[in-house]
C-alpha positions as CSV (number, residue, x, y, z in Angstrom):
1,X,16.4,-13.3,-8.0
2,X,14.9,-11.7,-5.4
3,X,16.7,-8.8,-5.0
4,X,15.8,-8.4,-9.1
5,X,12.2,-8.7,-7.6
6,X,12.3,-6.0,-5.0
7,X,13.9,-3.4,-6.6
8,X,12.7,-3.5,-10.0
9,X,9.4,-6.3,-10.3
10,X,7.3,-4.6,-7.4
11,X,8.0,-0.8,-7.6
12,X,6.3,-1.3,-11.0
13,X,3.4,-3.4,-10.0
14,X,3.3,-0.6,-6.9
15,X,3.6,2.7,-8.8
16,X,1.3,5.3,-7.6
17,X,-0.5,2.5,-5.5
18,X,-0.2,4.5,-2.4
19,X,-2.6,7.1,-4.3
20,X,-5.1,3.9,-5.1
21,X,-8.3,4.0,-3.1
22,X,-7.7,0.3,-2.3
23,X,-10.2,-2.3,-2.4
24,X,-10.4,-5.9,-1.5
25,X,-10.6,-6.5,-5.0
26,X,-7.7,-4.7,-6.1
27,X,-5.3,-6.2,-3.0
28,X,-6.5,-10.0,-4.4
29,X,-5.3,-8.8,-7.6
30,X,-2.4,-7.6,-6.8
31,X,-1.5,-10.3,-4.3
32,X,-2.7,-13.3,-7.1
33,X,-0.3,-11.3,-9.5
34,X,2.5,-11.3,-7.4
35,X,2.6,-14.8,-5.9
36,X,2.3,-15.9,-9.6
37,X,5.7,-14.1,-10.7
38,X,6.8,-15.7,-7.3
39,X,6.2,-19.3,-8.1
40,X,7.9,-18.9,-11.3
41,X,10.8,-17.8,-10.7
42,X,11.0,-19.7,-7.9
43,X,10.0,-23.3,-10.4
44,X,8.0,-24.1,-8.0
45,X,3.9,-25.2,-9.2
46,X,0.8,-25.9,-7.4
47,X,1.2,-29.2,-7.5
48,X,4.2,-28.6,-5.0
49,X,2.5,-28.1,-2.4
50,X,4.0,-25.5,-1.3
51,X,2.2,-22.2,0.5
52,X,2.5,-18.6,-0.3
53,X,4.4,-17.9,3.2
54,X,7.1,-20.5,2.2
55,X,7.6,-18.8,-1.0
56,X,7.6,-15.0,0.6
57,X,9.6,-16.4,2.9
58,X,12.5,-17.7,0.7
59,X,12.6,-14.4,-1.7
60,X,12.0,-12.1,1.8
61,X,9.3,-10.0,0.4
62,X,6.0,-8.8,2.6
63,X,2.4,-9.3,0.9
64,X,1.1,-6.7,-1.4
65,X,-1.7,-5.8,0.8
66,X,1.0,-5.1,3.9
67,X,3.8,-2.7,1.6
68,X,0.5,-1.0,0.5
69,X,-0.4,-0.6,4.0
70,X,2.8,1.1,4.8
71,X,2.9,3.3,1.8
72,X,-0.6,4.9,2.2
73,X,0.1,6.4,5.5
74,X,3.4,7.4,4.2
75,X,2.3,9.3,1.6
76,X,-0.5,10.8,3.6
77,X,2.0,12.1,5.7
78,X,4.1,13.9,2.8
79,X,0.4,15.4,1.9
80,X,-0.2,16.5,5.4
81,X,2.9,18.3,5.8
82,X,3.1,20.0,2.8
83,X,1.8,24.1,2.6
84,X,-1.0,25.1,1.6
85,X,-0.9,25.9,-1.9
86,X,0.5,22.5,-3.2
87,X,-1.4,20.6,-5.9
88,X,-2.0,17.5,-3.3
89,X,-2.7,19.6,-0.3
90,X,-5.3,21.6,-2.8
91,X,-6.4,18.0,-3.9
92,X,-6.9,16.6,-0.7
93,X,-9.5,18.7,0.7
94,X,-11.3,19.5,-2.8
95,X,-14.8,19.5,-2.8
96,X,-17.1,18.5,-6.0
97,X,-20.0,20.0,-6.7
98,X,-22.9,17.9,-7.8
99,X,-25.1,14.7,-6.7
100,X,-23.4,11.5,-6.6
101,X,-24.6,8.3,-8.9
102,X,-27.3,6.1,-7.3
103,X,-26.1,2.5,-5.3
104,X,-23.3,2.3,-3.0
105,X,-20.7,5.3,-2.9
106,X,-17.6,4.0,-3.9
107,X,-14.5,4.0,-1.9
108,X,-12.5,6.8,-1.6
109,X,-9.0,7.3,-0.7
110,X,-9.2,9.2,2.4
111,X,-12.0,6.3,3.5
112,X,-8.7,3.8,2.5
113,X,-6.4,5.8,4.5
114,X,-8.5,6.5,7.6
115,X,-9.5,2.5,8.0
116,X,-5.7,2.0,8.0
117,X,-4.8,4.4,10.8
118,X,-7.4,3.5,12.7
119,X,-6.2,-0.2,12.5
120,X,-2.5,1.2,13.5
121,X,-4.1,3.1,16.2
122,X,-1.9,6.3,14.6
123,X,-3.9,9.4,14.7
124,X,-3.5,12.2,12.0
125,X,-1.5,14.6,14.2
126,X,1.4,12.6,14.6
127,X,2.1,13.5,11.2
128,X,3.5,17.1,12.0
129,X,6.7,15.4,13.7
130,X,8.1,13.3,10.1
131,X,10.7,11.0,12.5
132,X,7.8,10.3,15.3
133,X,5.2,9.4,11.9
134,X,7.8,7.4,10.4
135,X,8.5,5.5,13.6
136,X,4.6,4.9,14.0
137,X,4.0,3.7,10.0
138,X,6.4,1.0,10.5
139,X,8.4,-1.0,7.5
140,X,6.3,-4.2,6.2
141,X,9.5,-5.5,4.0
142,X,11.2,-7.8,6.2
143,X,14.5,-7.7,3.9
144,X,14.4,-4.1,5.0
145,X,14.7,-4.6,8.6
């Protein structure tokens, strides 16, 4: 079952998330989502008693939050090296013209991607060298290691 979960459940609750601007809101989703698929096909209720690490732990699966964490920065990377006149390289550093709405600026993806390098400690450079950046990213899935 878990291998079922890995390989086909999670890459399509993760498509395109490493392009999400991610928010608290949208890692509680995801991670309220997942554990519920979890339990089930684990049989296991509420009522069991039994916490979300025990269950992670007997299918081998990271959190949400931590795969998304490791496939921002990858992606970022990809982005970083690519030339010039790619669509995402063109994307990246696209500047609208006009004011913003009133109230809080929402979060962007670069502001997603800079909080988690700056928790890794990785600085954007290290992206030129793709083994070195790889090496620093890490691997969250512990059934990958």
């Amino acid at each position: 079952m878990s291998k079922i979960y890995r390989t086909v459940v999670r890459p399509v609750a993760l498509y395109g998330a490493e392009c999400w601007p991610a928010t608290k809101e949208v890692e509680h989703h995801l991670s309220v989502m997942e554990m519920k698929m979890l339990r089930w096909m684990a049989g296991v209720t509420r009522l069991d008693r039994k916490t979300n690490a025990e269950i992670r732990k007997r299918f081998g699966v990271a959190p949400i939050p931590d795969k998304l964490r490791e496939s921002r920065p990858r992606w970022y990377g990809h982005v970083l090296r690519a030339s010039d006149n790619t669509v995402c390289k063109i994307g990246l550093g696209l500047d609208i013209q006009g004011t913003r709405p009133r109230g809080r600026s929402k979060q962007r993806w670069l502001d997603t991607i800079h909080v988690d390098l700056k928790a890794e400690r990785i600085h954007p450079d290290h992206t030129r060298d793709r083994a070195v950046w790889r090496q620093r990213i890490g691997v969250a899935n512990p059934a990958s290691k």
